[in-house]
N, C-alpha and C positions, 0 to 999 in steps of 0.2 A: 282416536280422541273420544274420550265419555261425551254423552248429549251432555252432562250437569257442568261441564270445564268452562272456564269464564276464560273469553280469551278478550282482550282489550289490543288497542293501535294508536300510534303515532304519527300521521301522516302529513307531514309538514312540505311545503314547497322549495324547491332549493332554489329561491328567488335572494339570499342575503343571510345573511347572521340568524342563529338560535334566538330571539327575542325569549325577553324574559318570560313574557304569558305562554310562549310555548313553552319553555321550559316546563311549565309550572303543569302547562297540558297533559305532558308527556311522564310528569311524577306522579299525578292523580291516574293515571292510565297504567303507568307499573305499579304504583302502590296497590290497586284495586284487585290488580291482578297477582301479584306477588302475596297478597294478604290471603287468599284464595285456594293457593297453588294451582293458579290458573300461566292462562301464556301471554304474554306483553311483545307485541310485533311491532316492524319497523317497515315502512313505507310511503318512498318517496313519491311526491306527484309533482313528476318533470315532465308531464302533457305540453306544459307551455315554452317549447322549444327555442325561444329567441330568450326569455330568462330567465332560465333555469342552467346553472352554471355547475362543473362538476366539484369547482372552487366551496361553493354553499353546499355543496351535498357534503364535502369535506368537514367544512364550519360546524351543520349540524351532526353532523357525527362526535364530531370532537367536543362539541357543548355537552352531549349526551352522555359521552363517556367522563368528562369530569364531573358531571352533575352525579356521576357513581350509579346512572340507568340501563343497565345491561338486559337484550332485546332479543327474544328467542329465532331460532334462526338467521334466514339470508336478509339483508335488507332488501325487501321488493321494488322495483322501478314500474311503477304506473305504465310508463311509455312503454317498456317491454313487453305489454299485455295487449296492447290492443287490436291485437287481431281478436283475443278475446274480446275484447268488449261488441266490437264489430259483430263478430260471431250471434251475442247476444239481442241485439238491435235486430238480426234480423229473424230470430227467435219469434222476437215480440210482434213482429211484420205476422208469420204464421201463424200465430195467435189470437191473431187481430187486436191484440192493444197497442199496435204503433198501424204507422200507415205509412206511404211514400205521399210524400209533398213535394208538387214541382215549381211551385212559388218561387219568382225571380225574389233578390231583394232588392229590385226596382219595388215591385209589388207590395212587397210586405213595408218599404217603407212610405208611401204612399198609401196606405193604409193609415198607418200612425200616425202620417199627418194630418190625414181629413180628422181623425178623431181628435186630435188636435184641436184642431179648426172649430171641430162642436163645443169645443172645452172641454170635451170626457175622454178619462184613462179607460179604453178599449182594450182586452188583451185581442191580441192577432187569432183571430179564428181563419183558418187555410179551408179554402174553396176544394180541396182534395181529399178532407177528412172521409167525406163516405161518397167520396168518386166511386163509378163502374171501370171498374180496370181497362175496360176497354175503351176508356176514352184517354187513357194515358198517354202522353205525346213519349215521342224516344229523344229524352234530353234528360239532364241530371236530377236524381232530385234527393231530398232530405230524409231523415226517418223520423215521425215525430209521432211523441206516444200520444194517443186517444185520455185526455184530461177528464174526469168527470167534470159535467157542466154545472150540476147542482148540487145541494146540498155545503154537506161540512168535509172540512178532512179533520179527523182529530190525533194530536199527538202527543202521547202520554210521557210526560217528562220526568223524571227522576227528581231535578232539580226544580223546574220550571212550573211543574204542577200538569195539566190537562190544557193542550195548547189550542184553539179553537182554530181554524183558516176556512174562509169560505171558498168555493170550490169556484164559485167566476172569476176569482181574481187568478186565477192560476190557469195557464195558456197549457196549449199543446208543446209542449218544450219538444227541442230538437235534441236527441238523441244518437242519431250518428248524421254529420255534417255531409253536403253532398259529394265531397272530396274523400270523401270512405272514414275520412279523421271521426274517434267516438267525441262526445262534449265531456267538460269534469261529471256532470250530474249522473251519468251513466255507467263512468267509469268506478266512481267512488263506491259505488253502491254493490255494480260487479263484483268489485276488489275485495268490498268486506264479506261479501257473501262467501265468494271461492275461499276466501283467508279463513273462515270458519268465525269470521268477530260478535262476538255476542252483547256487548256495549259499546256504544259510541258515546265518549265522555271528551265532546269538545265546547270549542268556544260557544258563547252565543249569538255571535255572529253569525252561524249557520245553523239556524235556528229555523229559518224562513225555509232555508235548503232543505228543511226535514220534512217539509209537506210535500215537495215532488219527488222526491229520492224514494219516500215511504210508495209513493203511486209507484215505482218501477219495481220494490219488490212486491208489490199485491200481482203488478202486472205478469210479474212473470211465475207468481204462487209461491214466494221466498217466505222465509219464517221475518220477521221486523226484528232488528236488534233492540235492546233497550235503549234509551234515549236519554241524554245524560247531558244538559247545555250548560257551562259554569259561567259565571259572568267576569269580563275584563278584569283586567287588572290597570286601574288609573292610576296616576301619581298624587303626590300627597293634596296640589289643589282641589280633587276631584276631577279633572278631567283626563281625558284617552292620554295615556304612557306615551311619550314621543319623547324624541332626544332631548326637546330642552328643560326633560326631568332628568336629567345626567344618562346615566347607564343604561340600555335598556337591552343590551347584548349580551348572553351566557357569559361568553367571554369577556365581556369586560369587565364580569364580575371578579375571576380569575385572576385577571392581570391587579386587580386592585386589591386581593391579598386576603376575599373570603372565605373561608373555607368551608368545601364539599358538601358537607356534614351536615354546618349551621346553615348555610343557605339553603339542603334541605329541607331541612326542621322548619327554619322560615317560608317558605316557600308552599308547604303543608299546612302550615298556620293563615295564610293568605285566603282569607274566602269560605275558608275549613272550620270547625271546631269541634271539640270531642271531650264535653264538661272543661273543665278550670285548666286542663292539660294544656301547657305554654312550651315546655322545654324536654323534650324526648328523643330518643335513638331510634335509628332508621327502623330498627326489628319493633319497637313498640311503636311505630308509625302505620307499619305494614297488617298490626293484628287492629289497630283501630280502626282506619280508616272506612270510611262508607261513606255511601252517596249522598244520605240523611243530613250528614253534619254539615256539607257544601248550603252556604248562603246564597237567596237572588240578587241580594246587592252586589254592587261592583266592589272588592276588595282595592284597600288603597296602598301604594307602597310605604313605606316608613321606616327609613337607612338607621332611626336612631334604635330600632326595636331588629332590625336584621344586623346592629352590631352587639347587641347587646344578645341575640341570640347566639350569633358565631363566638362571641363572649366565652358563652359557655360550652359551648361544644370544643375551643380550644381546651380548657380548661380541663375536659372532660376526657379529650383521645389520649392514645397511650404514645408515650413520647417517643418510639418508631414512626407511627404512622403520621404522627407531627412532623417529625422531620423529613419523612419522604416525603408529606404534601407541601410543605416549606420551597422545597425543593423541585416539584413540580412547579411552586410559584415563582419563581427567580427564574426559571424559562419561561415560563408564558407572559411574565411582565419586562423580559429581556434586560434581567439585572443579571451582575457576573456571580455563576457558579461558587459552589464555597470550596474553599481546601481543606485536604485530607485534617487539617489540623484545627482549621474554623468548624470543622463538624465533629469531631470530637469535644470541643471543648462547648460546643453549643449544646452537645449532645446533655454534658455534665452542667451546664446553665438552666436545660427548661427545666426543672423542678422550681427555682424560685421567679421565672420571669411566667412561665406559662395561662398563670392564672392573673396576670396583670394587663393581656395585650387582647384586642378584638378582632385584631387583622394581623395579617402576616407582618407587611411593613411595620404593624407598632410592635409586634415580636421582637420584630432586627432592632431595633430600637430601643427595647427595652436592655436585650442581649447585648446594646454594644460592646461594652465591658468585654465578654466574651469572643468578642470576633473582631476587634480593632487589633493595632499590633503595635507595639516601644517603635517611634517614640510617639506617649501620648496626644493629641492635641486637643489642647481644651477648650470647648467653646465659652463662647462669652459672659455667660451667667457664671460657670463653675471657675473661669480664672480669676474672677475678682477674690474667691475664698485662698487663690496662691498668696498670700502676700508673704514679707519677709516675715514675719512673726510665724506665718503656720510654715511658712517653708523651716526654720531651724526644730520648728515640733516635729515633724515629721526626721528631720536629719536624726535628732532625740530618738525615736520611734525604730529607727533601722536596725542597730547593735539589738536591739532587744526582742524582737522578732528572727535573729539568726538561728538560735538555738529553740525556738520555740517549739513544744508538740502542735501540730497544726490540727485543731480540734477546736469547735466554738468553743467551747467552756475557757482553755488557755488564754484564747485572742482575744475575748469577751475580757479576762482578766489584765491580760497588758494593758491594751487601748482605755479601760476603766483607769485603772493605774497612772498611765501617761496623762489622761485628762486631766485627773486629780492634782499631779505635780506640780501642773500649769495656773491651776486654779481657774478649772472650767469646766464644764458640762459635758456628756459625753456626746453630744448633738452639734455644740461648738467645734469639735475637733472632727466629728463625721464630716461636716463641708470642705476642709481640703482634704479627707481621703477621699471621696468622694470626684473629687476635681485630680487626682493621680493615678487613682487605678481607672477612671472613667471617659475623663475629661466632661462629666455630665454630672449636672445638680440635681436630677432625678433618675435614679437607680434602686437596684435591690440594695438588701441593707449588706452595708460594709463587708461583713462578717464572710453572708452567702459570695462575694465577688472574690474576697480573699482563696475562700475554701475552693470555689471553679477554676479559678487561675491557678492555686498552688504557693506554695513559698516562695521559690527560687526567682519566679514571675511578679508577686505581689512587691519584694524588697525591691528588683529591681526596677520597676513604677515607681517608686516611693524615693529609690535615688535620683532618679531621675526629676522628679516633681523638686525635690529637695536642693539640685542643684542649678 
């Protein structure tokens, strides 16, 4: 690997579901890297053995891969390393920037309570820091690094700017526990090291985290990756994304009919910006993107601006890849499969629905026309236009469509004809074709339903509405 290669990571817990701001994590972290031609890793931190489930390593993988984030290499397991990290902790023992601490936590919490008591937040300063080895008792004890006591730590943020922390506020953290287990703080840090990670472009939640992570690679003479904290993702009140802003699961974005693409692009747009540029393809997302354009503010969700995104990225894919991701979506939202015959004739549909629908479901919906099957049923808006009057225009209408060339320009001229006869508009006579070939009062125009269905298909609709 060249020093110059940017390599970025993902390192999500597999405690539950892709949550959206991870997602969103995990796109800023390939796009950085993918824009680059750098490497975009994946690695899981299953340290926390009671929940961390292999179900959520599943969840996030599969969020990932619909999200269309593909991750160079093995997916790493945190827990598989820590003999490493071990290893590490006791590096820093013969270093001297850790030390063994035999502090009971009787001790240490007894401690916290007298400061308690004073009213003042104490960090835990350990009676062992610069013990004579030879007063060591032979009982367990902890690894914890040697903190500076004074002064500043500073850490230079991408997004954040120049982050300041004073250095008493920040204890001798424990580093490897007295049960051999490493802490997350030691491992993460390990992890990105040996990974080769050269940005760390996460939440800002772990923010505060980068003041003691940063002490472990001074401690052991590691190069600092750059520092990259992005802010939350709220929902539209402003406050912290939780359930009861609807979604907040990859996949449940999936099952509700968004597509890959456009929740990209959205998703990019969240927090991001890169001048006036609103609506773009994954490849001019990949050469924009920088750290620069990432806001401090908290980005806010807004379903009506990520429909009107996936909007246009429907509009926009080429009507293969529509149909496959269609199609991945009627799985993942456990609707039934299409027949060889519904996807044909869908296939010959999106040219006139595709650019009218923002989700998959108002796709299907648009398409009914197309993937219903004789005999019609029409719902209740569109049966009122059957009445006896348009049902004999329509009986009118059948003879004369037998022989017809089936070309707008012809049909455009019968159906004009036949309105005429009647002494009516051609808009009056669209609401019961409309209501035969549909059973729906809003559809593509006549014309387009005809030409996808066919002749043989349109008359017989037509006799059937008629009858």
């Amino acid at each position: 690997m060249s020093a110059a290669q940017v390599v970025t990571r993902f390192a999500p817990s597999p405690t539950g579901y892709l949550h959206i701001g991870g997602g969103r994590t995990a796109l800023f972290n390939w796009l950085y890297a993918r824009g680059r031609g750098g490497k975009f890793l994946l690695r899981i931190e299953d340290t926390d053995r009671e929940r961390s489930t292999p179900e959520a390593t599943a969840a996030i993988l599969k969020g990932l891969t619909w999200l269309g984030l593909d991750w160079d290499g093995e997916v790493v397991s945190q827990f598989d390393r820590k003999d490493r990290h071990a290893e590490v902790a006791h590096q820093m023992l013969a270093r001297g920037t850790a030390y063994k601490c035999f502090s009971t936590p009787e001790e240490i919490a007894a401690f916290r309570a007298e400061a308690e008591a004073r009213g003042s937040y104490a960090v835990f300063q350990s009676p062992w820091r610069d013990a004579d080895p030879a007063t060591f008792p032979d009982a367990p004890f902890a690894i914890r690094m040697k903190a500076p006591r004074e002064g500043e730590t500073l850490i230079r943020d991408e997004v954040q700017g120049i982050v300041t922390i004073k250095n008493e506020t920040l204890d001798d953290m424990i580093v490897l526990r007295s049960d051999g287990t490493p802490t997350y703080m030691l491992a993460v840090v390990v992890d990105d090291h040996d990974m080769g990670v050269t940005h760390v472009i996460r939440g800002d939640d772990h923010l505060n985290n980068a003041a003691r992570q940063q002490m472990v690679y001074d401690a052991m003479g590691w190069a600092v990756p750059v520092w990259a904290h992005i802010p939350l993702i709220h929902g539209p009140d402003g406050k912290k994304l939780s359930k009861r802003h609807g979604a907040t699961g990859v996949e449940e974005y999936q099952a509700m009919g968004y597509p890959a693409a456009g929740m990209r692009n959205y998703l990019t747009r969240l927090g991001w910006a890169h001048g006036d540029a609103e609506i773009f393809s994954t490849d001019e997302a990949k050469k924009m993107f920088n750290l620069e354009g990432i806001g401090r503010a908290p980005a806010r969700l807004d379903f009506k601006k990520l429909e009107n995104t996936c909007g246009h990225h429907m509009s926009m894919m080429p009507d293969a890849a529509l149909l496959h991701e269609l199609e991945r979506f009627l799985t993942a939202a456990g609707r039934p499969t299409l027949t060889g015959a519904q996807r044909d004739l869908l296939s010959r549909a999106l040219y006139c629905v595709k650019d009218r629908a923002k989700t998959f479901p108002e796709l299907i919906e648009k398409a009914h026309f197309a993937l219903t099957s004789r005999p019609i049923v029409a719902d209740d808006a569109s049966a009122k236009a059957l009445d006896a009057v348009s049902r004999g225009i329509l009986k009118s209408l059948t003879p004369r469509l037998q022989n017809a060339s089936w070309t707008k320009d012809a049909l455009e001229a019968i159906l004009t004809d036949v309105a005429a006869e009647h002494g009516m508009g051609f808009g009056k006579l669209a609401q019961p074709l409309r209501a035969a070939l549909a059973g729906r009062s809003a559809t593509p125009s006549v014309y387009d339903m005809m030409l996808v269905i066919g002749q043989d298909e349109t008359i017989a609709r037509l006799e059937d509405a008629a009858a």
